[in-house]
DSSP file (Angstrom, degrees, kcal/mol; ACC not computed):
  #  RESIDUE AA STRUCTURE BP1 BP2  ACC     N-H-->O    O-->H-N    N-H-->O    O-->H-N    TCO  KAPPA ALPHA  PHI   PSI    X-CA   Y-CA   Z-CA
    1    1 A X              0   0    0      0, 0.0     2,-0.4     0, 0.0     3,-0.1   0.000 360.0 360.0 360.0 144.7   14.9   50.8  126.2
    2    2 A X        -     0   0    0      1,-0.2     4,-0.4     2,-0.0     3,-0.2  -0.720 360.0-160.2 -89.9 124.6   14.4   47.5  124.4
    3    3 A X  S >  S+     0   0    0     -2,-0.4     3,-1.5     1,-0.2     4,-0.4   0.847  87.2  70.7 -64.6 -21.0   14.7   48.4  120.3
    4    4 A X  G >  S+     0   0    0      1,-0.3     3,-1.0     2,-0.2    -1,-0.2   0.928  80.9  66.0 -67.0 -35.4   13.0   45.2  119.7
    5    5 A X  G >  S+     0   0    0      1,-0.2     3,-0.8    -3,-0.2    -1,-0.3   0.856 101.6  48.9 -22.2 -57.2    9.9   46.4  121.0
    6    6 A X  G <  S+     0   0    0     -3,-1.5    -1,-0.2    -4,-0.4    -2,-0.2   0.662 112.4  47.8 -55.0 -32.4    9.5   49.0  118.0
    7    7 A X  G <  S+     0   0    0     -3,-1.0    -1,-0.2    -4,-0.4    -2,-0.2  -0.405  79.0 106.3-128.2  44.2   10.3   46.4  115.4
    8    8 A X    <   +     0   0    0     -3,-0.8    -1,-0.1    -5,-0.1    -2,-0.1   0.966  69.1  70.5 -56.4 -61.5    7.8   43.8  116.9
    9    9 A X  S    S-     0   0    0     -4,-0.2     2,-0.2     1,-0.2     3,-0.1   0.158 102.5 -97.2 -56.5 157.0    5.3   44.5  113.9
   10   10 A X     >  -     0   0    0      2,-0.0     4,-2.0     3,-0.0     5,-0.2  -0.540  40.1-102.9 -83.6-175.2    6.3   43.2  110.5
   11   11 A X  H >> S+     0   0    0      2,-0.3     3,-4.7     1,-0.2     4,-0.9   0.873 114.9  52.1 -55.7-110.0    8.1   46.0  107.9
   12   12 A X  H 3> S+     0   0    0      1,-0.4     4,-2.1     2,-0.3    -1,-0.2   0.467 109.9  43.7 -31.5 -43.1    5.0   46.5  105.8
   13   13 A X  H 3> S+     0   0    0      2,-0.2     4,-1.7     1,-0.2    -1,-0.4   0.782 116.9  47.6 -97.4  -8.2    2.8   47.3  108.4
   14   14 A X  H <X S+     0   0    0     -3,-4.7     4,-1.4    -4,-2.0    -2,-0.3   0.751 109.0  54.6 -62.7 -13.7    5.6   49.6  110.1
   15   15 A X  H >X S+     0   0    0     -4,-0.9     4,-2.5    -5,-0.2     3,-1.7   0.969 108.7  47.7 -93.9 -75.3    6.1   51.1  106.9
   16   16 A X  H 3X S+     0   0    0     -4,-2.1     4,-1.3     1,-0.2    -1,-0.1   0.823 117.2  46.5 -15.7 -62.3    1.8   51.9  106.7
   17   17 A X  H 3X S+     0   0    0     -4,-1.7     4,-1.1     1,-0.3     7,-0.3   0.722 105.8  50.5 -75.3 -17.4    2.0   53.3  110.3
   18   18 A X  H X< S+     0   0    0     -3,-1.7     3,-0.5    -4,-1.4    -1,-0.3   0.882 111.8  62.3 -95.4 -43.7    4.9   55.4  109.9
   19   19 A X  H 3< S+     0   0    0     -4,-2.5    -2,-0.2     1,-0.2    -3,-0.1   0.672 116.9  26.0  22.6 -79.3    2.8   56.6  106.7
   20   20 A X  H 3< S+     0   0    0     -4,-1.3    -2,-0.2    -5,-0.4    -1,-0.2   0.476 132.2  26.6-143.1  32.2    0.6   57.6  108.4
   21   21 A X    X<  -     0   0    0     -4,-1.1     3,-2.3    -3,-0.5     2,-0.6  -0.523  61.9-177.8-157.1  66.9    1.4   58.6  111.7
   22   22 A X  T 3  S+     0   0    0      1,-0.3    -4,-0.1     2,-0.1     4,-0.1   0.236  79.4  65.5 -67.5  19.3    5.1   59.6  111.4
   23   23 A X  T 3> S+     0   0    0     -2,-0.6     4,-2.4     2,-0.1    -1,-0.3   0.112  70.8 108.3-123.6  -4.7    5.4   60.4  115.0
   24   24 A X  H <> S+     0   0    0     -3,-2.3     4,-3.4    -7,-0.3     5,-0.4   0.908  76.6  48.5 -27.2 -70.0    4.8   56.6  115.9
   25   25 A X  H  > S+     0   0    0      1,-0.2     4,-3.3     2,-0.2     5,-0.2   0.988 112.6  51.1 -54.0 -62.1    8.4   55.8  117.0
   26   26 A X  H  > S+     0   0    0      1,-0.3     4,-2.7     2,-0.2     5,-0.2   0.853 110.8  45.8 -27.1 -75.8    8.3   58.8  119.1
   27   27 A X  H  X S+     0   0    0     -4,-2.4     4,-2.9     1,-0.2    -1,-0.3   0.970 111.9  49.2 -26.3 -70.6    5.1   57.9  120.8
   28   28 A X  H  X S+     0   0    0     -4,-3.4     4,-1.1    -5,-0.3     5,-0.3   0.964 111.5  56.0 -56.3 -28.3    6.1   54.3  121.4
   29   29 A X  H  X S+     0   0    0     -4,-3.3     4,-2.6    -5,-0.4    -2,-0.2   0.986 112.2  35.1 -41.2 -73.4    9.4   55.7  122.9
   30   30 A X  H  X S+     0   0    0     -4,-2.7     4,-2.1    -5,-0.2     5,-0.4   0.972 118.1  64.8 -76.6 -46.4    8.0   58.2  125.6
   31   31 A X  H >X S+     0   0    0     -4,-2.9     3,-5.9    -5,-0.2     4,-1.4   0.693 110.9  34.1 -16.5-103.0    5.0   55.0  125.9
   32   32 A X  H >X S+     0   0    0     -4,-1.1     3,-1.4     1,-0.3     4,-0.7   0.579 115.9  53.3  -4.5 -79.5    7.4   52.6  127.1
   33   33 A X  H 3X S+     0   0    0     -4,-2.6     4,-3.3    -5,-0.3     5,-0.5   0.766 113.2  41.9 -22.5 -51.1    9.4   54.9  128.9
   34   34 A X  H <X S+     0   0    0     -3,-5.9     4,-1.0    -4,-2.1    -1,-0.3   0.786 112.6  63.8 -88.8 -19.9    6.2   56.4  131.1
   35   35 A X  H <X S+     0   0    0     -3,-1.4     4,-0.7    -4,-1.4    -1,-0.3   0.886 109.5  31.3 -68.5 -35.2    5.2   52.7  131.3
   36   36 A X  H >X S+     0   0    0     -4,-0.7     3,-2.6    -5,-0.3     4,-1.3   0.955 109.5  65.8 -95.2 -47.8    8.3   51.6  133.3
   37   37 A X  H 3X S+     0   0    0     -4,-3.3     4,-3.8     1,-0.3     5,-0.3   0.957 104.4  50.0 -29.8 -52.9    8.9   54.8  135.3
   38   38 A X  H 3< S+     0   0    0     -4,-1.0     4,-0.5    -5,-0.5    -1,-0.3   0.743 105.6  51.2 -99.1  13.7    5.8   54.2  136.9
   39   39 A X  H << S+     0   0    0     -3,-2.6     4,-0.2    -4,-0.7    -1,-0.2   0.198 110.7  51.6 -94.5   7.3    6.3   50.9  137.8
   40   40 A X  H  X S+     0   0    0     -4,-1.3     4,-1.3     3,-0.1    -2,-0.2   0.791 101.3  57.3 -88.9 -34.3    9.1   51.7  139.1
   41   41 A X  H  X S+     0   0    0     -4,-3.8     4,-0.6    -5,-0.3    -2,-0.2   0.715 111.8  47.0 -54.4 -48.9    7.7   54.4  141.0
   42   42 A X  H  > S+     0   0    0     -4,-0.5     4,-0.8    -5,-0.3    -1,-0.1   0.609 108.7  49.2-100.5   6.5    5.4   51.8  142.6
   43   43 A X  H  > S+     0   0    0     -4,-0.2     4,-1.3     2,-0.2    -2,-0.2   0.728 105.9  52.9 -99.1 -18.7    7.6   49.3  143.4
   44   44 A X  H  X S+     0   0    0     -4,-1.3     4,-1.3     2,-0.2     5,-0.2   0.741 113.4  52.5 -67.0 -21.3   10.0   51.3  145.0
   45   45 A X  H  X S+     0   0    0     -4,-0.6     4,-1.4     2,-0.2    -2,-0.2   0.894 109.8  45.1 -70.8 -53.8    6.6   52.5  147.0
   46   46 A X  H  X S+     0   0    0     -4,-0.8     4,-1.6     2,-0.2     5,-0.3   0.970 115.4  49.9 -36.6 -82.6    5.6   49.1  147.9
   47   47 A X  H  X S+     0   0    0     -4,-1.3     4,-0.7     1,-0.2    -2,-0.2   0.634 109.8  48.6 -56.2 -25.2    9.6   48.2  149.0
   48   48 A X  H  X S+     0   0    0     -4,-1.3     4,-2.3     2,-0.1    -1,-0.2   0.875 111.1  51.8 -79.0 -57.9   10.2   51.2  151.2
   49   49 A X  H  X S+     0   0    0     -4,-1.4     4,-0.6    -5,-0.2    -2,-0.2   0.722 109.3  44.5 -46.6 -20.8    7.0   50.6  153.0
   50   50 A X  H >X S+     0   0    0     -4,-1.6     4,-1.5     2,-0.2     3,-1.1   0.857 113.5  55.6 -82.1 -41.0    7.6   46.7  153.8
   51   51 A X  H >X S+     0   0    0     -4,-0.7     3,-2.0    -5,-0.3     4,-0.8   0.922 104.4  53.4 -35.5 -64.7   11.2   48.4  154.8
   52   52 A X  H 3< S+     0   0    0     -4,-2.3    -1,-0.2     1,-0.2    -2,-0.2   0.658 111.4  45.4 -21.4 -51.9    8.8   50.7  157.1
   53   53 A X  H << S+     0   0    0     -3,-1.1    -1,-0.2    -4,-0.6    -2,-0.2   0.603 104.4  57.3 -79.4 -10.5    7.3   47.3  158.7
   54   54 A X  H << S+     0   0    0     -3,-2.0     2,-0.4    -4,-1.5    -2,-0.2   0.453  88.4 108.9-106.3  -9.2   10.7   45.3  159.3
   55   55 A X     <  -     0   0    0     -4,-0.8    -3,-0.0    -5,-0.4    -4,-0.0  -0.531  62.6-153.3 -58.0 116.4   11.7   48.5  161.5
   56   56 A X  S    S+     0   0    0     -2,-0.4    -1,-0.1     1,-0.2    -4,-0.0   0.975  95.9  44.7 -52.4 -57.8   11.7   47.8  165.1
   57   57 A X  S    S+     0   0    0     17,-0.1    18,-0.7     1,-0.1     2,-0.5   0.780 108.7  80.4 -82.0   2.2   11.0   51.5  166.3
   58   58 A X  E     +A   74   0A   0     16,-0.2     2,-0.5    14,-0.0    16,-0.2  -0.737  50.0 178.5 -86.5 127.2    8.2   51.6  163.5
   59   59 A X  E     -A   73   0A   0     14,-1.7    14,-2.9    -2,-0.5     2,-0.5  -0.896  22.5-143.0-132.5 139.4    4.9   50.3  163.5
   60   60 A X  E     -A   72   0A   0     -2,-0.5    12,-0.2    12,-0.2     3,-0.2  -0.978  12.2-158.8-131.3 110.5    2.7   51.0  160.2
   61   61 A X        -     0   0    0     10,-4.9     2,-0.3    -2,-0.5    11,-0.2   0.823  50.5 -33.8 -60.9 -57.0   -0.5   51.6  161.4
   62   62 A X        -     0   0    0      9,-0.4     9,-1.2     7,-0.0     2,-0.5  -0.864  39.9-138.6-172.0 154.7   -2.8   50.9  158.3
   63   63 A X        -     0   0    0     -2,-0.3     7,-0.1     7,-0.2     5,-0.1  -0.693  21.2-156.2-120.0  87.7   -3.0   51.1  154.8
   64   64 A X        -     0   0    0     -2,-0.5     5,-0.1     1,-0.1    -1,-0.0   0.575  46.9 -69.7 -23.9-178.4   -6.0   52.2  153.4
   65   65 A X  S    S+     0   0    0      2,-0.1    -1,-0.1     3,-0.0     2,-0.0   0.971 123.8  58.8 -17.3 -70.9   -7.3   51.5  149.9
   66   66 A X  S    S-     0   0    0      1,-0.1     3,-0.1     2,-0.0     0, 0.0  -0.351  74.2-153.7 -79.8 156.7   -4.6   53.7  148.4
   67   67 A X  S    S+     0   0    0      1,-0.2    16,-0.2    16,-0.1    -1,-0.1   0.410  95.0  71.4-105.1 -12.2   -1.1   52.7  149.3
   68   68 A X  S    S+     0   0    0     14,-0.1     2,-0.4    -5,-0.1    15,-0.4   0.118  85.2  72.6-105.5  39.5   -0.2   56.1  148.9
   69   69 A X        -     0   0    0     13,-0.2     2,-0.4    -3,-0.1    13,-0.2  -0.997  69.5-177.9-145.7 124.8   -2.2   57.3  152.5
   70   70 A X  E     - B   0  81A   0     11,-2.9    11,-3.3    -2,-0.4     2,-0.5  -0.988  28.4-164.6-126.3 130.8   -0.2   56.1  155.3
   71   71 A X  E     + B   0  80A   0     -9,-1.2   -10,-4.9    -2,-0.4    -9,-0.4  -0.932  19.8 176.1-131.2 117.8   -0.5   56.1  159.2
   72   72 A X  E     -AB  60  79A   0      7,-2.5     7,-1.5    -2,-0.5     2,-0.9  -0.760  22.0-147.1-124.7 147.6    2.8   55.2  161.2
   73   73 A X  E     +AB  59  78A   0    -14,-2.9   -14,-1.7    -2,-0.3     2,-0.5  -0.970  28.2 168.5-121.1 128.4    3.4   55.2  165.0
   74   74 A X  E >   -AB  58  77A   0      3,-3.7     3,-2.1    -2,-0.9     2,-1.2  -0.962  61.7  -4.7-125.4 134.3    6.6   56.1  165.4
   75   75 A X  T 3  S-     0   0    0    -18,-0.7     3,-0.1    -2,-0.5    -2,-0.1  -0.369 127.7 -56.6  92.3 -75.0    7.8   57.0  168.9
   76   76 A X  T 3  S+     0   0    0     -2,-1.2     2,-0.3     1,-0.1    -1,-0.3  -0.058 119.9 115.4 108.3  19.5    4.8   56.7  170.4
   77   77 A X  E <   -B   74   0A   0     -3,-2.1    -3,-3.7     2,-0.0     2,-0.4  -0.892  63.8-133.7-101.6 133.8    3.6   59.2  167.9
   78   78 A X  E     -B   73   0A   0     -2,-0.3    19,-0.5    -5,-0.2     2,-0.3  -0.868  26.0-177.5 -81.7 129.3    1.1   58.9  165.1
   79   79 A X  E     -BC  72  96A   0     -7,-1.5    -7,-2.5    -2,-0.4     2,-0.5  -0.998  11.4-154.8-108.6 108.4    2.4   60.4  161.8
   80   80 A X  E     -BC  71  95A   0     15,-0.9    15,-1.8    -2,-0.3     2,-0.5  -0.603  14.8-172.6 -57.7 126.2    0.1   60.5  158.6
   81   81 A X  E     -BC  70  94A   0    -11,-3.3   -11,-2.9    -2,-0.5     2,-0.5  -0.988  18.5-159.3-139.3 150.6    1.8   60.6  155.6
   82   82 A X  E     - C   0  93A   0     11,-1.0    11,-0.7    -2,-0.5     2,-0.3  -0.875   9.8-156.6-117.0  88.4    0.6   61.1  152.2
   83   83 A X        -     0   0    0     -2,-0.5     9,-0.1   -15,-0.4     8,-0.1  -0.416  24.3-135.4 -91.2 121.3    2.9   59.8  149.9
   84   84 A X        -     0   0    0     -2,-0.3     3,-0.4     6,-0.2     6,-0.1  -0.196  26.1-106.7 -77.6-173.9    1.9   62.1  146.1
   85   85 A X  S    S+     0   0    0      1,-0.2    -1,-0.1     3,-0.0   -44,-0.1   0.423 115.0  61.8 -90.5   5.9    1.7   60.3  143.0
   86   86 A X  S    S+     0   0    0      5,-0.1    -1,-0.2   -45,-0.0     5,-0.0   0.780  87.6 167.9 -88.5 -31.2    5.1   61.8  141.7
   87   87 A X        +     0   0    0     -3,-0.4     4,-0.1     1,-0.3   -42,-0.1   0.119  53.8  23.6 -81.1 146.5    7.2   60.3  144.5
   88   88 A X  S    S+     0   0    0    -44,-0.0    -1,-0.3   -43,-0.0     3,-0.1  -0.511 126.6  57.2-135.7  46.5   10.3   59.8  145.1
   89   89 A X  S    S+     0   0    0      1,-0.2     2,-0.6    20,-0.1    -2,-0.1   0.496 118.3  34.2 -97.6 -21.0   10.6   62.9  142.6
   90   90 A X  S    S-     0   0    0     -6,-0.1     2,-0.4    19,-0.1    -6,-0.2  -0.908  96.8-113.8-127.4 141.1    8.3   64.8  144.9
   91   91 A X        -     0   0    0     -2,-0.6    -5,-0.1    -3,-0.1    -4,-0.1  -0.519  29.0 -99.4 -77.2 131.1    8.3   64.5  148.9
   92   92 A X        -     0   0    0     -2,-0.4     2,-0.5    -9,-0.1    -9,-0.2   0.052  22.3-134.8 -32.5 157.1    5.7   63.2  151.2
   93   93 A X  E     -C   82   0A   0    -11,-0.7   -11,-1.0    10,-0.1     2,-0.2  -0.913  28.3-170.8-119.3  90.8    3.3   65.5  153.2
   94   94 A X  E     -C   81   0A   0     -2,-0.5     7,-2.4     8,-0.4     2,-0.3  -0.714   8.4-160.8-107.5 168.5    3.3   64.1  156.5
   95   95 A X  E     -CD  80 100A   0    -15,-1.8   -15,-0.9    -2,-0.2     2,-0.5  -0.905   6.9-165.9-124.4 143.5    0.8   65.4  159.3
   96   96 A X  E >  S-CD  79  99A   0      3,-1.9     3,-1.7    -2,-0.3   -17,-0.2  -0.942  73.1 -41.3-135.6 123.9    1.4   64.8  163.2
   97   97 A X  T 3  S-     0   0    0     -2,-0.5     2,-0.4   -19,-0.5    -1,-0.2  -0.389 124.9 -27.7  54.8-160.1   -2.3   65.6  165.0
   98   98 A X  T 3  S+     0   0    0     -3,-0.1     2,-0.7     1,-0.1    -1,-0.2   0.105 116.8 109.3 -59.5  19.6   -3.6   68.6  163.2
   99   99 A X  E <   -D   96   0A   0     -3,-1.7    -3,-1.9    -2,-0.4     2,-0.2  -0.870  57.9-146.5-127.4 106.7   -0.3   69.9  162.4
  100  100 A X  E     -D   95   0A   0     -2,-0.7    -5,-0.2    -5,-0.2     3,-0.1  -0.505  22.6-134.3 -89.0 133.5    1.4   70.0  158.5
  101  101 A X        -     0   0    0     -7,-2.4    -1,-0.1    -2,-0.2     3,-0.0  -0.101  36.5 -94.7 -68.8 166.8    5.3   69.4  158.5
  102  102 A X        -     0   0    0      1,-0.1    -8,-0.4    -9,-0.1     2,-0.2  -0.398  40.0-109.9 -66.1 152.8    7.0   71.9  156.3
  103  103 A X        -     0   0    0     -3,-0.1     2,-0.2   -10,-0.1     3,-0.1  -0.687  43.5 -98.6 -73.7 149.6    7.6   70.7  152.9
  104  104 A X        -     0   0    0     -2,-0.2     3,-0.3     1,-0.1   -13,-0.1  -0.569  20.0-148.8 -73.0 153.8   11.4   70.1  152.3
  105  105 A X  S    S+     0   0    0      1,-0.3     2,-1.1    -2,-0.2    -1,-0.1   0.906  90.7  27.7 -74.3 -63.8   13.2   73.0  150.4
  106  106 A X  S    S-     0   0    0     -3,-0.1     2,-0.5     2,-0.0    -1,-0.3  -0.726  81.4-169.9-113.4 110.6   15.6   70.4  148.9
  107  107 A X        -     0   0    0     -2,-1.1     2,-0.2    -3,-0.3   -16,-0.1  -0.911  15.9-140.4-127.2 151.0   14.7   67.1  148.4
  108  108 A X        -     0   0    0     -2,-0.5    -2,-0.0     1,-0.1   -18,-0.0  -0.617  14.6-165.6 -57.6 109.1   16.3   63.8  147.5
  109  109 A X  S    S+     0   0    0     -2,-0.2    -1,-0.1     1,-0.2   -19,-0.1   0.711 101.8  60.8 -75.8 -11.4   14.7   61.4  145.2
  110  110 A X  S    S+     0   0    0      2,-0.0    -1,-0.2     0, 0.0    -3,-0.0   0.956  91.7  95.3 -69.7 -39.5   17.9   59.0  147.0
  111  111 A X        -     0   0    0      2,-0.1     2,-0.2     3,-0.0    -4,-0.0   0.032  69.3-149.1 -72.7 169.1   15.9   59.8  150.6
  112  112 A X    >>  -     0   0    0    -64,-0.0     3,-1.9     1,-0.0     4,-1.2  -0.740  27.3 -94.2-136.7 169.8   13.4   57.3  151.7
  113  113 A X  T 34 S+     0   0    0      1,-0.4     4,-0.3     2,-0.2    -2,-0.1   0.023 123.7  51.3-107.6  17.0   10.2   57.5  153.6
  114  114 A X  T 3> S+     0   0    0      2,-0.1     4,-1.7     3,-0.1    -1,-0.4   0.409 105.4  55.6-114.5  -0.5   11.7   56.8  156.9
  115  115 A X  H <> S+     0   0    0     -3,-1.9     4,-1.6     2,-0.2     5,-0.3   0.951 109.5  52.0 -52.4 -60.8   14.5   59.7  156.3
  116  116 A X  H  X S+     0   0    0     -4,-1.2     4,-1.0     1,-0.2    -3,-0.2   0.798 107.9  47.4 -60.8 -46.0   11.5   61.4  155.9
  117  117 A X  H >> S+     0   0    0     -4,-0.3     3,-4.0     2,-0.2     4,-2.1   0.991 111.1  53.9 -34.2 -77.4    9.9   60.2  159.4
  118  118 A X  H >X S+     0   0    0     -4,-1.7     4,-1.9     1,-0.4     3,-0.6   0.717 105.9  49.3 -52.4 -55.2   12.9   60.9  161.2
  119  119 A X  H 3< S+     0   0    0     -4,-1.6    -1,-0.4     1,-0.3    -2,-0.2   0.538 106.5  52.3  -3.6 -53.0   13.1   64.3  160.2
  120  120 A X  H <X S+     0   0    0     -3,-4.0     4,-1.4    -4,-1.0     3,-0.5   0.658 112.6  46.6 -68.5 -27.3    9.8   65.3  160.9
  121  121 A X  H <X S+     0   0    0     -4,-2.1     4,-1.0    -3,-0.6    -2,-0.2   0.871 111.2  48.5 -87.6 -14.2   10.0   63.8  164.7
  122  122 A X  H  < S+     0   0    0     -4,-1.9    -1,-0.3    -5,-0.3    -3,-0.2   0.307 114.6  50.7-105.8  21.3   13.5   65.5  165.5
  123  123 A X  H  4 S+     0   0    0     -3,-0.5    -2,-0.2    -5,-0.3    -1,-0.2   0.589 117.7  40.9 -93.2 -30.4   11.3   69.1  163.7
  124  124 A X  H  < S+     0   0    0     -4,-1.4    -2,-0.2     1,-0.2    -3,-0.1   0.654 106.6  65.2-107.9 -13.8    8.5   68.1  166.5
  125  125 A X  S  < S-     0   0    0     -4,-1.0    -1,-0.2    -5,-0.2    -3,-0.1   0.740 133.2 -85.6 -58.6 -45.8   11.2   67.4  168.9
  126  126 A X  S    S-     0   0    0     -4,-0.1     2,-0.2    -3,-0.1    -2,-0.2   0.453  70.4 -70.1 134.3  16.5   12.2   71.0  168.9
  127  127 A X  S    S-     0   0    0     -5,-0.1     2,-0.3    -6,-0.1    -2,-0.2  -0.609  79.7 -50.4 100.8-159.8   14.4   71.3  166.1
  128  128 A X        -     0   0    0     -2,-0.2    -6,-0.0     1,-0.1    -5,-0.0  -0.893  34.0-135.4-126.1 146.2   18.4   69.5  166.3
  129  129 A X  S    S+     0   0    0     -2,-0.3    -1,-0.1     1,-0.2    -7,-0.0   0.902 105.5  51.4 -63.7 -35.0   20.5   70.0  168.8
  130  130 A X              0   0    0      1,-0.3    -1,-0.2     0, 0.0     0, 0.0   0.572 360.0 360.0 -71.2 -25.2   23.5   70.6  166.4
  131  131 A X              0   0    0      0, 0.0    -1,-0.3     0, 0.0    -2,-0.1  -0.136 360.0 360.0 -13.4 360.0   21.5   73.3  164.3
């Protein structure tokens, strides 16, 4: 976190606000903080989906409005995914036809949203052989 940020304002008028709101640093802290996380959160969203488009066996079907509603042919399969508003702390929900993949039990914030593909198609596949 940048300190200068904090001590933008002059001295006199930090010195008022910390006065009278002595939880001010604090605040601007976790601000900042919640400010960059989630633009980090959506450029890493953004940059795994163009990843998603520069895949040969992947074809990204459309993207509504929301970036975070997805439709991918993968395979020759259609996969919905519904990427939540936590991720990559929280996993996608993907759908193939009427049918919702398991959630994972342990997930990766390192895995990426074609781990995530692949994974679902060798689950619709019939499980792994090596399993």
């Amino acid at each position: 976190m940048n300190p200068d940020l904090l001590y933008a304002l002059p001295q006199d008028i930090l010195t008022k606000i910390y006065t009278y709101d002595n939880t001010y640093f604090h605040k601007m802290k976790r601000c900042i903080a919640h400010v960059r996380l989630c633009g980090a959160r959506k450029i890493r969203l953004q940059k795994e989906i163009r990843r998603l488009q520069e895949e040969a066996e992947v074809e990204v079907l459309s993207l509504p409005g929301a970036i975070r509603n997805v439709s991918i042919l993968f395979h020759g399969k259609e996969f919905r995914m519904k990427v939540p508003v936590d991720y990559p702390f929280e996993p996608p929900v993907v759908y193939y036809e009427d049918k919702k993949f398991r959630t994972f039990d342990t997930w990766s914030p390192a895995a990426s949203l074609l781990t995530v593909l692949l994974t679902c198609e060798v689950e619709e596949n019939g499980g792994c052989e090596m399993c």
